[in-house]
N, C-alpha and C positions, 0 to 999 in steps of 0.2 A: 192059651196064654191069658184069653180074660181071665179064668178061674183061677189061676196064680194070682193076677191083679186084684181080685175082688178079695180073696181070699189075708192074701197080706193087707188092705185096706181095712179088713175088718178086724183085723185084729190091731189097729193104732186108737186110743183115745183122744178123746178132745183136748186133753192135757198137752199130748206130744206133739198136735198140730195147731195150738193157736196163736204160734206167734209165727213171724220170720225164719226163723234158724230149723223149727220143727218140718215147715214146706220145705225148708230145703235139703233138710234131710231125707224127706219122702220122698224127693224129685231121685236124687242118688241113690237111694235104697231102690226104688222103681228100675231105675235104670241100668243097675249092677244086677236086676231078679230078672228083670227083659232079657238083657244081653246073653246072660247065661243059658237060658233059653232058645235061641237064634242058635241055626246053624248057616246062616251067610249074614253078612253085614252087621249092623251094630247101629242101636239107638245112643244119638249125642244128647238129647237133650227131650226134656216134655216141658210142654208147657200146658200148666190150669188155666181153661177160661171161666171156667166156676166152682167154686170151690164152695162145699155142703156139707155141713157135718151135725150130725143128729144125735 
């Protein structure tokens, strides 16, 4: 699962994340590429405590 996360992470630019609407795209993209993944339960929600983009 990290290696899905890291891997879609790295493929978003600075562009798609530097405002409002772009986090919260990445939060539902995250969350729709987690879930799919899982075979019990279900991620509702992530939340960033830092957020770093290089």
């Amino acid at each position: 699962m990290r290696d899905a996360i890291l891997l879609f992470m790295s493929s978003k630019s600075f562009d798609e994340l530097r405002d409002l609407q772009g986090k919260l795209q990445l939060r539902a993209d995250l969350i729709g590429r987690i879930n799919a993944l899982l075979a019990l339960g279900e991620v509702k929600t992530i939340y960033f405590t830092d957020f770093v983009v290089q």
